[in-house]
Each structure stands twice: as C-alpha cells, then as structure tokens.
N, C-alpha and C positions, 0 to 999 in steps of 0.2 A: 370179525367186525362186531363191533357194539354199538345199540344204538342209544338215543342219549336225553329223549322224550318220552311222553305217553302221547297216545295217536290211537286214532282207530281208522277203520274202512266199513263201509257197507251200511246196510238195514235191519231191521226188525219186518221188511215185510216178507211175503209168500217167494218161496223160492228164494230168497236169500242169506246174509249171514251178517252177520256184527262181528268185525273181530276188531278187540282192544291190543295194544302193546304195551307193556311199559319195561321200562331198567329192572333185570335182575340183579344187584349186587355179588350173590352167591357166583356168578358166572355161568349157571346151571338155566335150562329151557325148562321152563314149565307152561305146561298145557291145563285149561279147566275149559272143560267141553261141555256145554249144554246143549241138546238137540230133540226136536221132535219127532228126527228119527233113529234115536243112540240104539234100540234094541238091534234095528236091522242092519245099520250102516254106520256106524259109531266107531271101528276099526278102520275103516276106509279115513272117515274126513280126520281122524289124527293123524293116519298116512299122510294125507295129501297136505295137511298142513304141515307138521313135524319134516319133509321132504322138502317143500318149499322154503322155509327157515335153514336148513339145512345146505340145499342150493344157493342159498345167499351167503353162505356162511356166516350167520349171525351166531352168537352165542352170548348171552346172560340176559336172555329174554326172559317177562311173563306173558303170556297169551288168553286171554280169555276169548272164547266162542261160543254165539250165540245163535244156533244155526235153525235156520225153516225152513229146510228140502232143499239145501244147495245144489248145485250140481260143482263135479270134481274143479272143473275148470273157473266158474265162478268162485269156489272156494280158494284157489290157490290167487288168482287175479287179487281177493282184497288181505290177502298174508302180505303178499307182495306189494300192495299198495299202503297197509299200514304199516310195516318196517321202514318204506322207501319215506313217508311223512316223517320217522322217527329217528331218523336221522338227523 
C-alpha cells in the first residue's frame, strides 16, 4: 500500500509526538527521528514506529518524528493515524 498525501498526527506538547508523512517516490521507508529522549530510547521509538508502517503494510513512505517522551502506544496510535489521513 502507498500512500498518496502529506498528513501528519499528533503535538509538539509534553508527552507526546509530531509525526509527518509524505510520498516516497524511491518506494524505500525513511525515518528522521528527533527526540528528547534519542540517547535513552531512540532504538525503541523507530521499533515502534518502523513496526507500525510495517503492519500497515505501507511502503514508499517519509516519516519525520518529532517526539517529547512519548509512550510506545501513543507513538504507534499517531503512525497509524498519519498514514490512515494519507490515504
């Protein structure tokens, strides 16, 4: 599945995440992660995101995230609500 807009989900406030979408062309996922906590937990939230995208079977996505102490399941809730707008 490809999606066919740019879309986002989420905030800039405490505890939660910005994520953008847009059309990859290349057909290729790319992830750019900003986070206030990438030293500690920066492996986990591309898990959790990369798995969610992954789950939906999307493929030629970009992803940007912008994250402020999400937690796993709020983070995968706005993957999955910015891809489902980007349709």
């Amino acid at each position: 599945m490809r999606i066919t807009k740019i879309a986002k989900a989420g905030t800039l406030e405490s505890n939660d995440i910005l994520i953008m979408v847009r059309p990859n062309d290349s057909g290729k996922i790319e992830l750019d992660l900003e986070s206030i906590v990438m030293q500690q937990f920066g492996d986990v939230i591309k898990e959790v995101i990369l798995h969610k995208v992954e789950e939906m079977g999307v493929e030629g996505i970009v992803i940007k995230a912008q994250d402020k102490g999400a937690l796993d399941y709020t983070i995968a809730a706005r993957v999955e609500t910015a891809i489902t707008r980007a349709m």
